[in-house]
N, C-alpha and C positions, 0 to 999 in steps of 0.2 A: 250510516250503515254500521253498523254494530257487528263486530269479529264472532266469529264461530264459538260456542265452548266446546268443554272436552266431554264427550261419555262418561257417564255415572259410573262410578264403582259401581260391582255387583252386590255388594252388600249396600251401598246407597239407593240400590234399582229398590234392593228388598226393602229397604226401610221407609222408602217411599210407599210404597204399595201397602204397609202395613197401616201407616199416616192416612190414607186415601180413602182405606175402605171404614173409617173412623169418620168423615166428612158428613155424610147424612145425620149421623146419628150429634154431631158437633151442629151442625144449620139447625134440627129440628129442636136443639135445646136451646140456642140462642131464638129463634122466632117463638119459640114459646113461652121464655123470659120475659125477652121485650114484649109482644103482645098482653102479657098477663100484666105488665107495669100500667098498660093504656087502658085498660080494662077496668084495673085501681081506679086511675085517674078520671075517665070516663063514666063511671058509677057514683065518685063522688059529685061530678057533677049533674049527673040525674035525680041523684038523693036533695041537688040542692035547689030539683027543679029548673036547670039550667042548662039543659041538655039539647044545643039547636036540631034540627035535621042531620045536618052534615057531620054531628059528633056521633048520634046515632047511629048512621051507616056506619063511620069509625069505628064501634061501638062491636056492630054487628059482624063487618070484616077480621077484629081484633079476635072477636072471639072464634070464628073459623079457621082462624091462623093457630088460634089455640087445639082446636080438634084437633086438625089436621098434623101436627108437630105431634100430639099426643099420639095420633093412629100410628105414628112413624115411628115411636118410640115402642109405641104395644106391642109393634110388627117385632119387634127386633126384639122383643123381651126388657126390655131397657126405662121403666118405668119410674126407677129407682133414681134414675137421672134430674128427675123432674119432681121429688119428693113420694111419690107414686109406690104403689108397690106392683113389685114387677113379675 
């Protein structure tokens, strides 16, 4: 059992919540990174005719993960994040 902490300072309440509401817009540019590296990878093996089933679906999820991070970023103006213009 692990002892209680102490309450945030108020100014750590606020700096917290400043951090927080930064959180989507930080997830949607890392899944969109990564997704875009596998997509690389992914593509070079389709160019090399090498491409099983199951990289495919990879293939195809990867690149959803990319919309999708992308839509999140558009929402927010934030296109600039991701090389994009925003």
């Amino acid at each position: 059992m692990s002892a209680p902490t102490a309450p945030l300072s108020p100014a750590a309440v606020e700096a917290q919540a400043r951090v927080e509401s930064h959180f989507p817009l930080i997830q949607a540019v890392t899944q969109y990174e990564t997704a875009a590296v596998h997509v690389v990878q992914l593509a070079a093996l389709a160019e090399a005719d090498r491409l099983s089933d199951l990289d495919a679906d990879s293939l195809a999820h990867a690149e959803d993960l990319m919309a999708a991070a992308r839509k999140t970023l558009a929402d927010a103006g934030r296109l600039d994040l991701i090389g994009g213009v925003a």
